[in-house]
C-alpha atoms as a printed R data frame, in Angstrom:
    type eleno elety resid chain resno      x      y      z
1   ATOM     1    CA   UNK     A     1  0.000  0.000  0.000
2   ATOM     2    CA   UNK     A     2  1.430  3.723 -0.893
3   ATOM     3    CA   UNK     A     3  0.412  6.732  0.801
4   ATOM     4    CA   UNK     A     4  1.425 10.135  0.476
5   ATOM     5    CA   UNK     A     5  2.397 11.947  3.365
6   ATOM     6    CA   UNK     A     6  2.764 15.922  3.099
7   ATOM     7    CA   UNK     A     7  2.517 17.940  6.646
8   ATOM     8    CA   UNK     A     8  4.443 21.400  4.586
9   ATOM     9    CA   UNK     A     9  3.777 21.989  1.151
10  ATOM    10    CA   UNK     A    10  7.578 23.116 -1.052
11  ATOM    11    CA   UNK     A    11  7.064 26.838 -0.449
12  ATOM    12    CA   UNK     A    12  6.433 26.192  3.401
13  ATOM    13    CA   UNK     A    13  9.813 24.382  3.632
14  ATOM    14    CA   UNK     A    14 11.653 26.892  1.718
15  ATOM    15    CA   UNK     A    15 10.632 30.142  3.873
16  ATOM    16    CA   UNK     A    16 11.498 27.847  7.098
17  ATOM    17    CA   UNK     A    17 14.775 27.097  5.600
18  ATOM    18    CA   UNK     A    18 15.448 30.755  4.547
19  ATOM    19    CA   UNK     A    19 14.360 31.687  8.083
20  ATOM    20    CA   UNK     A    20 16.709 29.298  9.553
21  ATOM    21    CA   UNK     A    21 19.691 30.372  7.538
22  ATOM    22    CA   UNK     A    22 18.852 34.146  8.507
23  ATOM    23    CA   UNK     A    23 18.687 33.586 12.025
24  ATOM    24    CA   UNK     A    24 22.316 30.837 12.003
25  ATOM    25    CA   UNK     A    25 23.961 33.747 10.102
26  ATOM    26    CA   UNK     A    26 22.720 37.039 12.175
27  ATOM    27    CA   UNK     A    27 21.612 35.841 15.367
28  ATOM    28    CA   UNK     A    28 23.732 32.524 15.523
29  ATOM    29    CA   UNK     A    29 23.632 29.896 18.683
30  ATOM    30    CA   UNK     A    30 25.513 30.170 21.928
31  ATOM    31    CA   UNK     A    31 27.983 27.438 22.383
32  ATOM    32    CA   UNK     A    32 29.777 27.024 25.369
33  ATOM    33    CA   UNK     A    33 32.659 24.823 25.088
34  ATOM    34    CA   UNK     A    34 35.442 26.625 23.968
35  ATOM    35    CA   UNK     A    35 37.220 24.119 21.213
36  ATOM    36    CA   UNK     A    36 34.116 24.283 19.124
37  ATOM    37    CA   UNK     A    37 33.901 28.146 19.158
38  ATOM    38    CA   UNK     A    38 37.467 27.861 17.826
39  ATOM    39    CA   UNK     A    39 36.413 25.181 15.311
40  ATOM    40    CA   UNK     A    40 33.973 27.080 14.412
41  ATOM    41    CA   UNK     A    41 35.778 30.215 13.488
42  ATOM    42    CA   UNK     A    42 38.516 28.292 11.497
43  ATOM    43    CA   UNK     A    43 35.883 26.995  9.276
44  ATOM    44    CA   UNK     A    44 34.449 30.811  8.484
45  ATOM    45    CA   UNK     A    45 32.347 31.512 11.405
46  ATOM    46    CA   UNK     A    46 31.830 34.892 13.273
47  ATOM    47    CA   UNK     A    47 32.339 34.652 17.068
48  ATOM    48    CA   UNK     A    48 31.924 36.853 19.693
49  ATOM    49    CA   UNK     A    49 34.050 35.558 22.824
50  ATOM    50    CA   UNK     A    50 31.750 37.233 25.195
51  ATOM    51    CA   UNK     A    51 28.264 36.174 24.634
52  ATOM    52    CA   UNK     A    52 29.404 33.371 23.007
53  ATOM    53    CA   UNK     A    53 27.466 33.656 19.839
54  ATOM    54    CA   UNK     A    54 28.848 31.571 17.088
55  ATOM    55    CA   UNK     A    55 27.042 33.187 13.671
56  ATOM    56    CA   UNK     A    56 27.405 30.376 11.486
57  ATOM    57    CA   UNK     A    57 27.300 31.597  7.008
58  ATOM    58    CA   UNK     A    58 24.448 29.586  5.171
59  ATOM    59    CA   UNK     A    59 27.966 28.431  2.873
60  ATOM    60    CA   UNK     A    60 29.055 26.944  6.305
61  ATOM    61    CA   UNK     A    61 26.057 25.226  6.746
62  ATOM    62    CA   UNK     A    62 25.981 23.992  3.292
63  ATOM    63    CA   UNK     A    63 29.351 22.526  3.834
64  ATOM    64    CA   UNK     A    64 28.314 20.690  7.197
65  ATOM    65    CA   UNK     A    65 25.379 19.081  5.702
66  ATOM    66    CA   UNK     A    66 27.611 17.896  1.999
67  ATOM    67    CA   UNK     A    67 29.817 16.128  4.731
68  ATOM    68    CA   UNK     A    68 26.917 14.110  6.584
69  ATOM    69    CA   UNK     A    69 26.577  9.965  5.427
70  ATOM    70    CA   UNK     A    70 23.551  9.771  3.128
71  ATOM    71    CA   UNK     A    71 22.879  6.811  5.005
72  ATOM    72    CA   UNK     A    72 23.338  5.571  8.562
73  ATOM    73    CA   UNK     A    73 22.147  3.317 11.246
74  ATOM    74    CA   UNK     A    74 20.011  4.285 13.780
75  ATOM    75    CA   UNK     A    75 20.826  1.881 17.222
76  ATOM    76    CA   UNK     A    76 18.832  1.975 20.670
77  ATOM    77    CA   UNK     A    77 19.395  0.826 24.194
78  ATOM    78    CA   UNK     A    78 18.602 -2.517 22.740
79  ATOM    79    CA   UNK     A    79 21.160 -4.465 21.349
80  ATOM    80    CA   UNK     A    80 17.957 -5.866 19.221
81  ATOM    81    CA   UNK     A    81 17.588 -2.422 18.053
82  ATOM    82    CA   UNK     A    82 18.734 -1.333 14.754
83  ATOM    83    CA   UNK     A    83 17.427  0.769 11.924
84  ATOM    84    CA   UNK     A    84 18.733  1.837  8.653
85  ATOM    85    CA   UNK     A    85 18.311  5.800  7.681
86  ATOM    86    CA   UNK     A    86 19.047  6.462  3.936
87  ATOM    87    CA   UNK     A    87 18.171  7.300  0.908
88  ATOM    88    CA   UNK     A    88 16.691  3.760  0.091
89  ATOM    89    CA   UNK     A    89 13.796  4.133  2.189
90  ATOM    90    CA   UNK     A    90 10.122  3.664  0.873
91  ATOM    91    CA   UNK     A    91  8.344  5.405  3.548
92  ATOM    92    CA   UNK     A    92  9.104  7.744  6.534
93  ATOM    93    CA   UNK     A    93 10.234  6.624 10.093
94  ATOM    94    CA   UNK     A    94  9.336  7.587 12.897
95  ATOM    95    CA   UNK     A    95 11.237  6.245 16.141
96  ATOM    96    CA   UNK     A    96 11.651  7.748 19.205
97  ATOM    97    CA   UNK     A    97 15.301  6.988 21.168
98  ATOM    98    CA   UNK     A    98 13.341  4.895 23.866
99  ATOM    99    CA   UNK     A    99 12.577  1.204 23.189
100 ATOM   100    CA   UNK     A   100 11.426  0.333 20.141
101 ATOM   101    CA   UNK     A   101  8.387 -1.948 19.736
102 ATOM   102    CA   UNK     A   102  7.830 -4.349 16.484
């Protein structure tokens, strides 16, 4: 059986992207730990050592996301536990990260 599942139709995702991207490049996210700030910066980030803020380019983020696995298994508490995540998959998961039921 197919379904189609849609919650955000293409123009929803692409203002929530753009919105994203505007608010990682101007506002940014406060990181505390101090070796990530500075691996941050050497990979084009802006950040300001006293609040913290790490302003992070939409290029930067493009990068990031080009270096994720297109694929990767998911693995619970349970040794049982083990899902596939890729681009192979037919229909949408959903799991949680408590135990999984079958």
């Amino acid at each position: 059986m197919k379904t189609h599942f849609q919650v955000l139709s293409h123009e929803e995702i692409e203002l929530i992207h753009a919105a994203s991207m505007s608010i990682l490049a101007e506002v940014g996210i406060k990181v505390s730990y101090k070796t990530a700030r500075e691996h941050f910066k050497q990979a084009g980030a802006v950040v300001d050592k006293e609040t913290l803020a790490v302003k992070i380019p939409e290029k930067l983020v493009r990068w990031a996301v080009d270096q994720a696995p297109k694929q990767f298994a998911f693995y619970g508490s349970d040794p049982e536990f083990e899902l596939e995540i890729g681009t192979d998959q037919a229909v949408p998961v959903f799991a949680g990260l408590g135990r999984w039921i079958r």
